[in-house]
N, C-alpha and C positions, 0 to 999 in steps of 0.2 A: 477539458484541458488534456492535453497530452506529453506523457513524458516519456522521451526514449533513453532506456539504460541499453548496458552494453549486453545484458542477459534477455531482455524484458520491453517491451512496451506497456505504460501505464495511461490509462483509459478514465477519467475521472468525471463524470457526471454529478450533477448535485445529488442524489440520495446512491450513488452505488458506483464502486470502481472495480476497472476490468483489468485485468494484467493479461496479456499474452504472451508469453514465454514461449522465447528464442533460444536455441532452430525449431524446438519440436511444435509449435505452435499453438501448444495446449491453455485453456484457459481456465482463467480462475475467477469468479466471481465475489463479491462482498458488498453489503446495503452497508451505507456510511453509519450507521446506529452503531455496526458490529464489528469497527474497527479500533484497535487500538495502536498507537504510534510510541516506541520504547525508543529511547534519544543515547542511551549509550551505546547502542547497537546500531542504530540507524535502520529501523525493524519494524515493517508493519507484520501487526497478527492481528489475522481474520479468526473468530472465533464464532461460528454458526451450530448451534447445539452439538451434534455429535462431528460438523465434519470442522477440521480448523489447519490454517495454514501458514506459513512465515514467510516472510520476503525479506531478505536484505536490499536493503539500498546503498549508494555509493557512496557518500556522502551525508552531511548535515542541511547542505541547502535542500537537497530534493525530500527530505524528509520534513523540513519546514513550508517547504510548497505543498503538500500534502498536509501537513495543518492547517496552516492558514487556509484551504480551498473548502478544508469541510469544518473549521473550523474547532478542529478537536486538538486537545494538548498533548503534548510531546510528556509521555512521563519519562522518568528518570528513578531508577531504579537504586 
């Protein structure tokens, strides 16, 4: 599945999702085990032993299309 934000394209695979960020076209990697989904921010955090990383999202849909794909819960904080 793919999601294009206005920063970002999001790359969604069953066990791992790829961001590449716009313009500089850097990437970010994450295995769906090691993601978590924060609903009052609209915030994935990749959290991989020492390296970890945030993304905001636009909204509440796109942040729900990302759970429901990997099937992980939206927590709320």
């Amino acid at each position: 599945m793919l999601l294009n934000l206005s920063h970002a394209k999001l790359i969604l695979t069953p066990q791992q999702l790829q961001v590449r960020l716009q313009p500089s076209g850097a990437v970010l990697g994450v295995f769906a085990d090691d993601l978590r989904l924060i609903g009052t921010a609209n915030l994935i955090v990749a959290n991989v032993g020492s390296v970890s990383w945030q993304l905001p999202l636009e909204n509440d849909e796109q942040l729900q299309q990302v759970a429901d794909f990997y099937g992980i819960a939206v927590e709320t904080r």
